[in-house]
PyMOL Python script that loads the backbone (N, CA, C, O; Angstrom):
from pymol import cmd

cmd.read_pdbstr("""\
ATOM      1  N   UNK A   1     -14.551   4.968  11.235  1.00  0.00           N
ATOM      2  CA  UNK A   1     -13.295   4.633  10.605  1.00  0.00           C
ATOM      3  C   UNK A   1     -13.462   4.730   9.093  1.00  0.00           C
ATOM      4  O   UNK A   1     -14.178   3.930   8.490  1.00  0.00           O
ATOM      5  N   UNK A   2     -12.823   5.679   8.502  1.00  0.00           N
ATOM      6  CA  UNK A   2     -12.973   5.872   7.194  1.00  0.00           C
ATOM      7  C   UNK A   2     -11.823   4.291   6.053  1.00  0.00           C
ATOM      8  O   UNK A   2     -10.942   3.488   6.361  1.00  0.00           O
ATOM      9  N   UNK A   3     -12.643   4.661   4.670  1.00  0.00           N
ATOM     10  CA  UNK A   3     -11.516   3.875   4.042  1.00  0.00           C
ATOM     11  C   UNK A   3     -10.412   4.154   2.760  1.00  0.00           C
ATOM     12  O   UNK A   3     -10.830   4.650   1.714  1.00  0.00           O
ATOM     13  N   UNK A   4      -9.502   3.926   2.866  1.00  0.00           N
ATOM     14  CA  UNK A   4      -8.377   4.438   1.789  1.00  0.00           C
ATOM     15  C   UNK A   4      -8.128   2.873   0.753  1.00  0.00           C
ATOM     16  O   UNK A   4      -8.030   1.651   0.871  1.00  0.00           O
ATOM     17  N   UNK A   5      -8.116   4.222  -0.507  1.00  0.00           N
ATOM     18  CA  UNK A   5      -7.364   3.303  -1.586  1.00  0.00           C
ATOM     19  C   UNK A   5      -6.404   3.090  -1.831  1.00  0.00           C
ATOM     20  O   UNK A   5      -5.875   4.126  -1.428  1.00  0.00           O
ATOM     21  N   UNK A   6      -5.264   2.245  -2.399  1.00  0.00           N
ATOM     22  CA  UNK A   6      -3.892   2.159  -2.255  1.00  0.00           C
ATOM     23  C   UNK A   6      -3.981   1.426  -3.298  1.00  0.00           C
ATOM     24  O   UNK A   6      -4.541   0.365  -3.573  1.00  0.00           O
ATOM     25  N   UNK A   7      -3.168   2.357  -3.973  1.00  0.00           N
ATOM     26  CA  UNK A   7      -2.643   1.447  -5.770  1.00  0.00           C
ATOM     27  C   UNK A   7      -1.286   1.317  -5.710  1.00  0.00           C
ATOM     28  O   UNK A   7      -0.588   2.137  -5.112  1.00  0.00           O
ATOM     29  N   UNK A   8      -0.816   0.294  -6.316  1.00  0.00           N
ATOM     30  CA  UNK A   8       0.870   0.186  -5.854  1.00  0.00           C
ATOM     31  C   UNK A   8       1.483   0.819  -7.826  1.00  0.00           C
ATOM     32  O   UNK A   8       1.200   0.369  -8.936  1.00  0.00           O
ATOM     33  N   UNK A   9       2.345   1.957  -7.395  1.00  0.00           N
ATOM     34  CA  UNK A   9       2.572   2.415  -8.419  1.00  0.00           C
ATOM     35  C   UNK A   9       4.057   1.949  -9.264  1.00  0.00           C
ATOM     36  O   UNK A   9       4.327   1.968 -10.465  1.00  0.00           O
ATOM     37  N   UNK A  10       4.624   1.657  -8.414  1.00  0.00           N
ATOM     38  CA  UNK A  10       6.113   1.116  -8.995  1.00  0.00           C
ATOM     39  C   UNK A  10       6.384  -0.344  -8.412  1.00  0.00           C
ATOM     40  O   UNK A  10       5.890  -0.787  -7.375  1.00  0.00           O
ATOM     41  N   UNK A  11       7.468  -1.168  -9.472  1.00  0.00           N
ATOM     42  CA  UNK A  11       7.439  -2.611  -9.027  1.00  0.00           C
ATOM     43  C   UNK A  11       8.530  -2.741  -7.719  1.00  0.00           C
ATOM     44  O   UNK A  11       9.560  -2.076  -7.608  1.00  0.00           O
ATOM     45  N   UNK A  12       8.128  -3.581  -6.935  1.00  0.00           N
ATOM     46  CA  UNK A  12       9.181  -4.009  -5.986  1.00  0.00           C
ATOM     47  C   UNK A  12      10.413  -5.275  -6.819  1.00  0.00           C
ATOM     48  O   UNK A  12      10.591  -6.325  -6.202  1.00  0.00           O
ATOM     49  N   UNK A  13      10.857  -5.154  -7.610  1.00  0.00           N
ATOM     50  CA  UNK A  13      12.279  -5.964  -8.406  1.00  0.00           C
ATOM     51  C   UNK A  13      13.425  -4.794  -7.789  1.00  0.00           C
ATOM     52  O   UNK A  13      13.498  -3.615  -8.135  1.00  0.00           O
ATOM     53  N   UNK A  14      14.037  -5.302  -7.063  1.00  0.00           N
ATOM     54  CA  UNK A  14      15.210  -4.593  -6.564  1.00  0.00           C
ATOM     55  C   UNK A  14      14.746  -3.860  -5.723  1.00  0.00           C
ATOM     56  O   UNK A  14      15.090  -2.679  -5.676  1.00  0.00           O
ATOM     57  N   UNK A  15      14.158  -4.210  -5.154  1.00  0.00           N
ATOM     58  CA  UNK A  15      13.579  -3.846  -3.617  1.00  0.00           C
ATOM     59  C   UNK A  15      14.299  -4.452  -2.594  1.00  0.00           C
ATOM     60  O   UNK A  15      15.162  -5.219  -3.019  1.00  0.00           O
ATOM     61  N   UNK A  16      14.225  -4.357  -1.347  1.00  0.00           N
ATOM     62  CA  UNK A  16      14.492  -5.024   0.127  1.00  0.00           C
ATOM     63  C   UNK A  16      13.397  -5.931   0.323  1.00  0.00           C
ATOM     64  O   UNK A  16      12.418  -5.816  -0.414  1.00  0.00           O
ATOM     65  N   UNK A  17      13.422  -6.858   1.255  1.00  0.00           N
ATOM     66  CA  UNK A  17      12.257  -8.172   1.093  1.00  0.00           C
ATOM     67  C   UNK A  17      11.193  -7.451   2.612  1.00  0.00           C
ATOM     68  O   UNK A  17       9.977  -7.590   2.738  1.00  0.00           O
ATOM     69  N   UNK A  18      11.991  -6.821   3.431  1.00  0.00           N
ATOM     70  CA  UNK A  18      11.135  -5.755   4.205  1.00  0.00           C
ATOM     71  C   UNK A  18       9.734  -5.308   3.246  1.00  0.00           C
ATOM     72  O   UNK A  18       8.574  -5.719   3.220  1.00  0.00           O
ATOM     73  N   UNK A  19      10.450  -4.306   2.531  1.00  0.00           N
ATOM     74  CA  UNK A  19       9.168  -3.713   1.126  1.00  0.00           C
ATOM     75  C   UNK A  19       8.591  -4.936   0.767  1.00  0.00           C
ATOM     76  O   UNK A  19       7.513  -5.281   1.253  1.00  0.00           O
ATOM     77  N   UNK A  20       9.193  -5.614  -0.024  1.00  0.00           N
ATOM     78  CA  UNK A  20       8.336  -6.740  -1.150  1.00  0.00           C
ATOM     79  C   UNK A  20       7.119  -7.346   0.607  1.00  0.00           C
ATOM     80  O   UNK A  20       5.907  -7.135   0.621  1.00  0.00           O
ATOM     81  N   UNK A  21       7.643  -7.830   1.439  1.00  0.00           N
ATOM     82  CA  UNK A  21       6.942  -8.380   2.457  1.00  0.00           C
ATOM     83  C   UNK A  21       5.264  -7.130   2.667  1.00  0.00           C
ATOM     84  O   UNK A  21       4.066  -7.391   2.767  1.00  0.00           O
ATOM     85  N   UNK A  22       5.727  -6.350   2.657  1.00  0.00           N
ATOM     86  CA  UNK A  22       4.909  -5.176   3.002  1.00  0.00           C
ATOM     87  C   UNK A  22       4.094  -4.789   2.153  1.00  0.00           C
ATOM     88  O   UNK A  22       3.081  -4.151   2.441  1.00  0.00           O
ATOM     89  N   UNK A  23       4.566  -5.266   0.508  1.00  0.00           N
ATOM     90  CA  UNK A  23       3.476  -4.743  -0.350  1.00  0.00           C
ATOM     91  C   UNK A  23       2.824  -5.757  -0.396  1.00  0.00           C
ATOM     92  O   UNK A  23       1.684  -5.589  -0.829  1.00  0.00           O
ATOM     93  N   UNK A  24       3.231  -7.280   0.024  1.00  0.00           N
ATOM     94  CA  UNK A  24       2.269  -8.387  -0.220  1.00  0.00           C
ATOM     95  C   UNK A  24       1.459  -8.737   0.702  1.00  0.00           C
ATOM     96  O   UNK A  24       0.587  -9.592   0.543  1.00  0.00           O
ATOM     97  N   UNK A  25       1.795  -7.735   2.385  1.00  0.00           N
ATOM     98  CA  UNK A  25       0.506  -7.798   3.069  1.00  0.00           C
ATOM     99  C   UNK A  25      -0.319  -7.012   2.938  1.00  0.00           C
ATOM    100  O   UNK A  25      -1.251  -7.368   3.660  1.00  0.00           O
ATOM    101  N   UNK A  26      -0.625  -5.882   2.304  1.00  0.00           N
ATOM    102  CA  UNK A  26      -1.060  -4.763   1.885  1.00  0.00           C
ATOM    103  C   UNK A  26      -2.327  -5.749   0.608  1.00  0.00           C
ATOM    104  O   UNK A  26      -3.480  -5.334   0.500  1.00  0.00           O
ATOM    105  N   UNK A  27      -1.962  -6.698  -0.014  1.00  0.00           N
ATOM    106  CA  UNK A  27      -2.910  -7.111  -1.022  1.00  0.00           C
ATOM    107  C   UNK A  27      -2.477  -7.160  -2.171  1.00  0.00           C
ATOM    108  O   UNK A  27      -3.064  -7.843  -3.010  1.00  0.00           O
ATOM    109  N   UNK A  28      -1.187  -6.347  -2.526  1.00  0.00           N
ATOM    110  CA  UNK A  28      -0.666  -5.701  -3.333  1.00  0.00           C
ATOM    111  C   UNK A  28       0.405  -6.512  -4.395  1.00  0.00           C
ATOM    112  O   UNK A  28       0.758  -7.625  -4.005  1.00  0.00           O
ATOM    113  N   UNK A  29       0.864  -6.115  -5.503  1.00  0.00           N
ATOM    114  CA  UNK A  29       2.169  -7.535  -6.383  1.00  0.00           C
ATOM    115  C   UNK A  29       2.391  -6.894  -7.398  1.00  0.00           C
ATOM    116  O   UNK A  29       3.448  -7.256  -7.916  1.00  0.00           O
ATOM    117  N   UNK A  30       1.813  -5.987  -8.011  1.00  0.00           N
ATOM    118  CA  UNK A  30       1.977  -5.792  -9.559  1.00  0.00           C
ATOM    119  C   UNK A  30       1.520  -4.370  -9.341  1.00  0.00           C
ATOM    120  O   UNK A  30       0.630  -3.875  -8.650  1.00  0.00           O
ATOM    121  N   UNK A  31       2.407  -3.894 -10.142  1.00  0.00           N
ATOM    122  CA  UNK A  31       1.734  -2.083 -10.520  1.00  0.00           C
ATOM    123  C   UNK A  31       0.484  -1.893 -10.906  1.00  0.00           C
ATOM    124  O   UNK A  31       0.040  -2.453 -11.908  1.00  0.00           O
ATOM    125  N   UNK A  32      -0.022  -1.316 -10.377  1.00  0.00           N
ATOM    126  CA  UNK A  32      -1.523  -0.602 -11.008  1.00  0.00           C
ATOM    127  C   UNK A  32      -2.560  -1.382 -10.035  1.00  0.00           C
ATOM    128  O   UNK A  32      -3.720  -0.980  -9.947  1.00  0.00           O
ATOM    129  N   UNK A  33      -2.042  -2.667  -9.206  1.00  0.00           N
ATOM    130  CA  UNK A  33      -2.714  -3.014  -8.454  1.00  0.00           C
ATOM    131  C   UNK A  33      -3.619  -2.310  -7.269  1.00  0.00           C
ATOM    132  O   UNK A  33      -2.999  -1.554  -6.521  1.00  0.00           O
ATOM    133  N   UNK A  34      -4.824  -2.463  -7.065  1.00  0.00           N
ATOM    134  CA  UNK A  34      -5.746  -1.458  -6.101  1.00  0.00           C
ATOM    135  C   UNK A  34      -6.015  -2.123  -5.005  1.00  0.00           C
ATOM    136  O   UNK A  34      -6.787  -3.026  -5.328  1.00  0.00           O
ATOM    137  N   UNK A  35      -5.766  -2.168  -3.733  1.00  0.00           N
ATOM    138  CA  UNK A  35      -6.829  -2.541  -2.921  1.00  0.00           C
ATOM    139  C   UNK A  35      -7.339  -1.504  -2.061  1.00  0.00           C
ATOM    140  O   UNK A  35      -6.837  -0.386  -1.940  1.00  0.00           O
ATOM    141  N   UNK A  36      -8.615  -2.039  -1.325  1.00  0.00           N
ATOM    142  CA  UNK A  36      -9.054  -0.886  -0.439  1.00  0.00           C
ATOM    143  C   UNK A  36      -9.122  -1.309   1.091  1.00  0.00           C
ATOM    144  O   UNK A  36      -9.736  -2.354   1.302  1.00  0.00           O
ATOM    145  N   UNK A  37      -8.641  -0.723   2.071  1.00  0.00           N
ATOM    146  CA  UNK A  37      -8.483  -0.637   3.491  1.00  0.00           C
ATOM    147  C   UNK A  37      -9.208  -0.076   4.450  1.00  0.00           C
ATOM    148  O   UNK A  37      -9.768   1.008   4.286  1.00  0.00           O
ATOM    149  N   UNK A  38      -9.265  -0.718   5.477  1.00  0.00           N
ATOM    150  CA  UNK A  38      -9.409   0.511   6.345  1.00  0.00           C
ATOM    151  C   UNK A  38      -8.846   1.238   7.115  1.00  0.00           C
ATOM    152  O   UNK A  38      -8.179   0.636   7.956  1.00  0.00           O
ATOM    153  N   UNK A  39      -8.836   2.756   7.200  1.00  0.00           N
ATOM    154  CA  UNK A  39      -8.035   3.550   7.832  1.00  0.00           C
ATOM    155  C   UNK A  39      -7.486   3.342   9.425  1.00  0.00           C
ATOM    156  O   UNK A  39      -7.990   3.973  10.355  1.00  0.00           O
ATOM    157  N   UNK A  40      -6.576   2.540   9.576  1.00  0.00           N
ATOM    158  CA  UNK A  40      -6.156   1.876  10.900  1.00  0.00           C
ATOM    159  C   UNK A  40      -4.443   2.708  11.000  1.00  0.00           C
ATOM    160  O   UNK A  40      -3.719   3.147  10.106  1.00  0.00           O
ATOM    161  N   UNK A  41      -4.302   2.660  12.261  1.00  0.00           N
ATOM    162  CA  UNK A  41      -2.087   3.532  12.488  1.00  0.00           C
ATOM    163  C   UNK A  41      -1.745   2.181  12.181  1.00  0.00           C
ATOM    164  O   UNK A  41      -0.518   2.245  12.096  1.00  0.00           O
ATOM    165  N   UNK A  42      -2.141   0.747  11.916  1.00  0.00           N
ATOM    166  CA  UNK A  42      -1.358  -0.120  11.254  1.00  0.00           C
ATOM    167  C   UNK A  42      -1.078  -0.098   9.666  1.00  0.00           C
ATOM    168  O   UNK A  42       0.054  -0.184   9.190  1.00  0.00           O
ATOM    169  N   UNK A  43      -1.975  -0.002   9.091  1.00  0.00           N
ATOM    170  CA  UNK A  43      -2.319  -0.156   7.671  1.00  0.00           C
ATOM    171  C   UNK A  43      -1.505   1.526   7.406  1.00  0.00           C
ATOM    172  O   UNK A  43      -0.856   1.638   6.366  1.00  0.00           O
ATOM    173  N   UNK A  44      -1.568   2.591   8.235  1.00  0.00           N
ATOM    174  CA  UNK A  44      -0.747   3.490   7.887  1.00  0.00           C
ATOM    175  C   UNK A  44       0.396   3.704   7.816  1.00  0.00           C
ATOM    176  O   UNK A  44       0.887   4.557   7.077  1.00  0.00           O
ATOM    177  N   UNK A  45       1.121   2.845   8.697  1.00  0.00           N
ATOM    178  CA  UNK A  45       2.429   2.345   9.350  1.00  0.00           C
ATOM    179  C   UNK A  45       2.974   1.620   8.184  1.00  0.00           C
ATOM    180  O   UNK A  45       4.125   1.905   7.853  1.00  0.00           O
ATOM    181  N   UNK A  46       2.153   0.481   7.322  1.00  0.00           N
ATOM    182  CA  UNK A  46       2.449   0.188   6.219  1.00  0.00           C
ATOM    183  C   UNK A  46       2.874   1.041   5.144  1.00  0.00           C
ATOM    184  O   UNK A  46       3.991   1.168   4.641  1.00  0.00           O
ATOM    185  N   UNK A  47       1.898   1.543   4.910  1.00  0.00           N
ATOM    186  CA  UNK A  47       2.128   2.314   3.707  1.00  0.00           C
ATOM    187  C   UNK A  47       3.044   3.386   3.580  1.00  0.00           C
ATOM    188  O   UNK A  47       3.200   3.901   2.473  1.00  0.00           O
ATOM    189  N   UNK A  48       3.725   3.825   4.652  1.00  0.00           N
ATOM    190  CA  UNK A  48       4.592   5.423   5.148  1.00  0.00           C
ATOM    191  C   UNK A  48       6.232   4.113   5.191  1.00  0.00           C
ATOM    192  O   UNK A  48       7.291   4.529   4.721  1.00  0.00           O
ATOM    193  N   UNK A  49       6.194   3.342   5.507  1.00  0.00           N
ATOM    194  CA  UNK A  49       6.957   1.986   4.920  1.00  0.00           C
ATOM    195  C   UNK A  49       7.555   1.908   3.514  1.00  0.00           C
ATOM    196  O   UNK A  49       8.751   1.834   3.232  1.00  0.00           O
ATOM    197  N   UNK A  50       6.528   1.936   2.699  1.00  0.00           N
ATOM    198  CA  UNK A  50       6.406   2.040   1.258  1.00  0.00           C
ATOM    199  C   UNK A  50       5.928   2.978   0.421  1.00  0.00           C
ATOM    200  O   UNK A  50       5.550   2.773  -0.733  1.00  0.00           O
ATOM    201  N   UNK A  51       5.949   4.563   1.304  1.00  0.00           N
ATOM    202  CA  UNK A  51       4.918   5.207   0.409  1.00  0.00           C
ATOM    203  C   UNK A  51       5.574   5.677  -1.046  1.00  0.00           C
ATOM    204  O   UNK A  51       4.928   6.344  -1.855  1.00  0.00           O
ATOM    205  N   UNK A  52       7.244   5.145  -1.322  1.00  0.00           N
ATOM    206  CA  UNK A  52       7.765   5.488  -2.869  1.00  0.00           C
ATOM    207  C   UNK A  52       7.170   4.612  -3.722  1.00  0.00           C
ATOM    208  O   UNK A  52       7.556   4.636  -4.890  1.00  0.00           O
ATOM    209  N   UNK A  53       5.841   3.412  -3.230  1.00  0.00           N
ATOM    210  CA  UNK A  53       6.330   2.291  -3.964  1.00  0.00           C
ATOM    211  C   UNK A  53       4.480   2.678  -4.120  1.00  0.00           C
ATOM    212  O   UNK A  53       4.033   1.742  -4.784  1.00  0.00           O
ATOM    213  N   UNK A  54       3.418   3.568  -3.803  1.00  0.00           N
ATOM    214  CA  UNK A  54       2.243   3.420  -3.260  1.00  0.00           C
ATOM    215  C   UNK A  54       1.450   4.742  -3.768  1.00  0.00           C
ATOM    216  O   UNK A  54       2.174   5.737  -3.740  1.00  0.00           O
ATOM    217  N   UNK A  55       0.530   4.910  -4.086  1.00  0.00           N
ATOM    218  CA  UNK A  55      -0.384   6.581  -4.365  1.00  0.00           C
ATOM    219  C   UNK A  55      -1.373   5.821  -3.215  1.00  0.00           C
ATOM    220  O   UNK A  55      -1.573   4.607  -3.190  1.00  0.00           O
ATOM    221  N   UNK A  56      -1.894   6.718  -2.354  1.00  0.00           N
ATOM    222  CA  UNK A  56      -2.651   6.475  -1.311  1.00  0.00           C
ATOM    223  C   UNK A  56      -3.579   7.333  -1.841  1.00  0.00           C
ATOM    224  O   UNK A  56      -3.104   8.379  -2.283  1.00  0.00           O
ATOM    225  N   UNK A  57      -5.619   7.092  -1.983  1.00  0.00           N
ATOM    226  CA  UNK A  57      -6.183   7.850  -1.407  1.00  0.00           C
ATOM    227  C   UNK A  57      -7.604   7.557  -0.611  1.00  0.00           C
ATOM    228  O   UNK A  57      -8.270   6.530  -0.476  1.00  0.00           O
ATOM    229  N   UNK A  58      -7.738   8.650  -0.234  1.00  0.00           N
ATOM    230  CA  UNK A  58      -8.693   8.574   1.236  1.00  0.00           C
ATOM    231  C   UNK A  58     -10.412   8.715  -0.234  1.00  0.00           C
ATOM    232  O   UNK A  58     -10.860   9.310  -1.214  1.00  0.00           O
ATOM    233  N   UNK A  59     -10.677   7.380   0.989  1.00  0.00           N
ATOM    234  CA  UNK A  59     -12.470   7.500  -0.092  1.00  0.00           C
ATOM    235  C   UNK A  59     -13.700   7.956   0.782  1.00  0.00           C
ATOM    236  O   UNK A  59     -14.201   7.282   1.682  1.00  0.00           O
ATOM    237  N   UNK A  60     -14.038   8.999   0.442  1.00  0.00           N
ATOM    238  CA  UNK A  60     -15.262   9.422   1.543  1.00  0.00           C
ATOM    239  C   UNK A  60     -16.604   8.187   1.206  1.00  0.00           C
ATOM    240  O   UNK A  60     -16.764   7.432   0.247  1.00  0.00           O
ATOM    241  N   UNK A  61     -17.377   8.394   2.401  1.00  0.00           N
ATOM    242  CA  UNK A  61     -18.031   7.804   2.956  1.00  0.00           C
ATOM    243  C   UNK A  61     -19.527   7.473   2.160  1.00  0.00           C
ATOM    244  O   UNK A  61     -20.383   6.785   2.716  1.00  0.00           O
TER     245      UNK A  61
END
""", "prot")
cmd.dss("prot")
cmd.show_as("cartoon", "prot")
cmd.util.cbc("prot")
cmd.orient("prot")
């Protein structure tokens, strides 16, 4: 199971609380924020959720 980075690139203010909910299980609150995951169809399911709000990338091993 590989792991991805996810920086949240734009703010959720005038968002849906769906999104805001989604970027705050993700790890996520503030632009430029990073966390790192692991590559799961949940954590992907997230982010394809939010991917206007997200730069995703994949970190080799």
């Amino acid at each position: 199971m590989g792991k991805i980075k996810i920086t949240q690139t734009r703010s959720v203010i005038d968002r849906p609380k769906d999104q805001k909910a989604t970027i705050e299980a993700l790890g996520l609150g503030r632009p430029n924020w990073q966390k790192v995951h692991n590559d799961t169809p949940q954590i992907r399911g997230m982010i394809k959720k939010v991917s206007h709000l997200v730069k995703v990338e994949e970190l080799k091993d």
